[in-house]
C-alpha positions in Angstrom: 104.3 91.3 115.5 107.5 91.8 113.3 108.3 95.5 113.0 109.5 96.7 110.1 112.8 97.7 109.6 112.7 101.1 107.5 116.8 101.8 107.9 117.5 98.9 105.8 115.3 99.5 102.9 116.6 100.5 99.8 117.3 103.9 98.5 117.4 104.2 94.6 119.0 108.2 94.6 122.2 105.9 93.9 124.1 108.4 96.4 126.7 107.1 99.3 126.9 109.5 102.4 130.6 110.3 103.8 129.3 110.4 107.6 126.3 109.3 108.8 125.5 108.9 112.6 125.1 110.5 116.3 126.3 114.3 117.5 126.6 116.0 120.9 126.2 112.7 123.4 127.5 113.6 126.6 128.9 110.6 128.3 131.8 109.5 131.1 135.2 108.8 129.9 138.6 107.9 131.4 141.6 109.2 130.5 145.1 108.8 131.1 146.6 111.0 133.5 150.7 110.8 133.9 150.4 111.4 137.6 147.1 109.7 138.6 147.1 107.0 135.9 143.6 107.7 135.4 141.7 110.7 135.2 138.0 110.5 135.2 135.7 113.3 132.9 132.8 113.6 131.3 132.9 113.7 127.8 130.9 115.0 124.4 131.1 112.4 121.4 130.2 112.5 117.7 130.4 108.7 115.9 129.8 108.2 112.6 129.8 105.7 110.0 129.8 105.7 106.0 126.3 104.6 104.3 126.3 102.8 101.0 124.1 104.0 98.4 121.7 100.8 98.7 120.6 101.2 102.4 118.1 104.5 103.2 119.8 105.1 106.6 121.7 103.5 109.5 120.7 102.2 112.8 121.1 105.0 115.1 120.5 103.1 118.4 123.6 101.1 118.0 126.6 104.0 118.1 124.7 104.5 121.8 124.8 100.6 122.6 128.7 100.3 121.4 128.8 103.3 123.7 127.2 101.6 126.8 129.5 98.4 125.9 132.2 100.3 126.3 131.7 102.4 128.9 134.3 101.2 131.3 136.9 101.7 128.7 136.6 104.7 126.4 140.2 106.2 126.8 142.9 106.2 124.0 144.0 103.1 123.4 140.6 101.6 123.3 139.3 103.7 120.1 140.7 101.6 117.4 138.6 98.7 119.3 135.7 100.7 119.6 136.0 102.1 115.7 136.4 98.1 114.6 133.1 97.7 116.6 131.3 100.3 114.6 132.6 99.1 111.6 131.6 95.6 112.2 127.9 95.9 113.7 127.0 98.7 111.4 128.1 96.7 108.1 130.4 100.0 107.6 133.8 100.6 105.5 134.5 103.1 107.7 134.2 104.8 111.0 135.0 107.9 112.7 134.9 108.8 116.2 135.2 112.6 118.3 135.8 112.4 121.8 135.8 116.2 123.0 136.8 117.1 127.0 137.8 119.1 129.7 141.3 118.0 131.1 142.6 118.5 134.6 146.0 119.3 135.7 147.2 120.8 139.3 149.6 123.7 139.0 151.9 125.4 141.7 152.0 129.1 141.9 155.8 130.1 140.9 156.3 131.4 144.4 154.1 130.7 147.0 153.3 127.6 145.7 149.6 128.2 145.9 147.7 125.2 144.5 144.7 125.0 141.9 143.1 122.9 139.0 143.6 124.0 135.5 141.4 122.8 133.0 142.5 122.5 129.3 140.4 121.8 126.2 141.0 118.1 124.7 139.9 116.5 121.6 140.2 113.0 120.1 140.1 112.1 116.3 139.8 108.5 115.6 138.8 107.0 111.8 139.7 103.1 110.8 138.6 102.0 108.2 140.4 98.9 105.7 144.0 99.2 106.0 143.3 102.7 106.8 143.6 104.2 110.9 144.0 107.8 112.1 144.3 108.6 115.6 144.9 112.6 116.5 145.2 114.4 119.8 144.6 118.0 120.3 144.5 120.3 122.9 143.9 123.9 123.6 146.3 125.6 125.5 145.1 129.4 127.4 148.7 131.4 127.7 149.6 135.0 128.4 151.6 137.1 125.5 153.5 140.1 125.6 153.2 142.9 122.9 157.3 143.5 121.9 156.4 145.9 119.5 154.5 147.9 122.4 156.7 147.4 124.6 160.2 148.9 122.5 158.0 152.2 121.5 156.1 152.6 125.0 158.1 154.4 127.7 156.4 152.6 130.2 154.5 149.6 130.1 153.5 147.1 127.1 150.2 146.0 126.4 149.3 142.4 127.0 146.8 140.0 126.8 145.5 136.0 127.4 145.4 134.3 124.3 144.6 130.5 123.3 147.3 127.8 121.3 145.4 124.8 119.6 147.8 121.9 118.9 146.5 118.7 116.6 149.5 116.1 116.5 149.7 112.5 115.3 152.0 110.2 116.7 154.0 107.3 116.2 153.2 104.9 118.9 151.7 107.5 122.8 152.2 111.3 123.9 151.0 112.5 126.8 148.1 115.1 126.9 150.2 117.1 129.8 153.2 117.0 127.5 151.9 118.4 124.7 150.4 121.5 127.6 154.0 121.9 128.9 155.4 122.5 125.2 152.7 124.8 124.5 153.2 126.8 127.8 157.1 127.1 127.5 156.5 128.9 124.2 154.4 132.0 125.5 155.1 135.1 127.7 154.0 133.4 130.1 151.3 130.2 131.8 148.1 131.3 132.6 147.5 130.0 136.5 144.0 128.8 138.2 145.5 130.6 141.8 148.1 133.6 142.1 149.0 135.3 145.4 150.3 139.1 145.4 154.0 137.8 145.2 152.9 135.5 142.4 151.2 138.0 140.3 154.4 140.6 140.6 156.5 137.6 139.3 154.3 136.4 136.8 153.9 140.0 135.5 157.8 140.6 135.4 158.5 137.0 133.8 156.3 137.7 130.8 157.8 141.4 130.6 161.3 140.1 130.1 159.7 136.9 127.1 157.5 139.7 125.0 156.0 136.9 122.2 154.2 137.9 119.1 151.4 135.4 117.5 154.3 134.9 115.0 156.8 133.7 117.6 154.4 131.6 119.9 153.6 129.2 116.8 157.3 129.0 116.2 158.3 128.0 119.2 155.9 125.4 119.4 156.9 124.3 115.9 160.1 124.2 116.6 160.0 121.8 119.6 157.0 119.7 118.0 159.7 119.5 115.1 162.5 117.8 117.7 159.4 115.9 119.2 160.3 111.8 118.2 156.8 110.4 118.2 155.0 112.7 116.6 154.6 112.9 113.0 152.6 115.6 112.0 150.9 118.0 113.4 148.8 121.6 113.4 149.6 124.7 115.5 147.5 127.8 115.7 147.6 130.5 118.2 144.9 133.1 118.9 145.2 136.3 120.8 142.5 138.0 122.4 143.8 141.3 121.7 143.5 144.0 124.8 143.7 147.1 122.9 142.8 146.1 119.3 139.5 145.9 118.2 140.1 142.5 116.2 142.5 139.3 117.6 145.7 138.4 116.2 146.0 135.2 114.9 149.0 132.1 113.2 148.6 129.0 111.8 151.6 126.2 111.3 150.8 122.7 109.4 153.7 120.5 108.6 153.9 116.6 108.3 157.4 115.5 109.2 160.2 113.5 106.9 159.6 109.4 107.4 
């Protein structure tokens, strides 16, 4: 027996829909990694299509078989293949894909070299549609600030706190995701580390007394070298602190798109 196919029925409301598809899968990707070549995590993905007016819905099963097609190669510079895949077997003029996950890197311990993973936040935007493609990269960056305002009227001490830098760029041709984390963590008081020993923690502590960093001048910084940055071409900066003494957070926000 033929079963009916209800998605492709028409729809007479005469009303298109932007973004139409599947949220919150949870599935393994690979990703590059500058030291390993590969890094392997687990990821959450959002894919969506565009819905003419004429159809009553999509086919919901076939973001999830693309998916399993795939699966060997979901990292970077496979989207735009996987987007023109989406396009093509869900009769789509455009499609979008989120890839959302956790990043590893080792760091050293500034002194006795203490060892530990540091995970890091990542996102993916990809869209393609006719002559149209967007690829963006973000990631979100824990650092450590130091108050300079508390620190010039205190006679001992200045308050400080962990806060987090979120950075969206787009790029000419590749970055690296652990570049993008070194420019972010040059531009605070200080790195936040997985591991510290007693002599790390009293150097650590000292460093980010002598680079006190408001909100202001974190997303500054990190302008300023995204600015000098060749590939990329645009990009958004925001920085958050989780304010120790303040009952509210601190917060800056940078957009600029850079001069072809």
């Amino acid at each position: 027996m033929e079963l009916k196919d209800v998605q492709n029925q028409p729809d007479f409301r005469q009303i298109e829909i932007d973004k139409v598809g599947i949220k919150g899968i949870h599935y393994p990707i690979s990703v590059l990694d500058r030291r390993k070549g590969v890094q392997h995590t687990v990821a959450t993905i959002n894919m969506y299509v565009d819905l003419p007016h004429h159809f009553k819905g999509t086919h919901m099963s076939r973001f999830v078989e693309i998916l399993n097609e795939y699966r060997h190669e979901i990292h970077m510079k496979k989207i735009p293949r996987i987007l023109e895949e989406m396009r093509r077997r869900l009769s789509a003029k455009m499609a979008h894909l989120e890839i959302e996950f956790p990043f590893f890197m080792e760091k050293e311990a500034p002194v006795s070299g203490a060892r530990g993973l540091m995970e890091y936040g990542c996102k993916i935007y990809g869209s393609l549609g006719e002559g149209f493609r967007d690829l963006m990269v973000e990631v979100r960056v824990p650092v450590m600030t130091v108050c300079p305002c508390s620190q010039e009227i205190s006679e001992r001490g200045a308050h400080n706190q962990r806060g987090l830098v979120k950075v969206r760029v787009r790029f000419k041709k590749f970055i690296w995701i652990e570049e993008l984390i070194e420019i972010v963590e040059k531009c605070a008081s200080s790195p936040v580390y997985p591991l510290l020993k007693r002599p790390d923690e009293k150097f650590v502590t000292e460093w980010a007394y002598d680079h006190p960093m408001f909100v202001e001048d974190v997303v500054r910084e990190v302008c300023r070298r995204l600015l000098a940055h060749p590939e990329i071409t645009w990009f958004v900066v925001e920085a958050e602190n989780f304010e120790s003494i303040h009952a509210h957070n601190a917060y800056a926000f940078i957009e600029r798109k850079k001069e072809a």
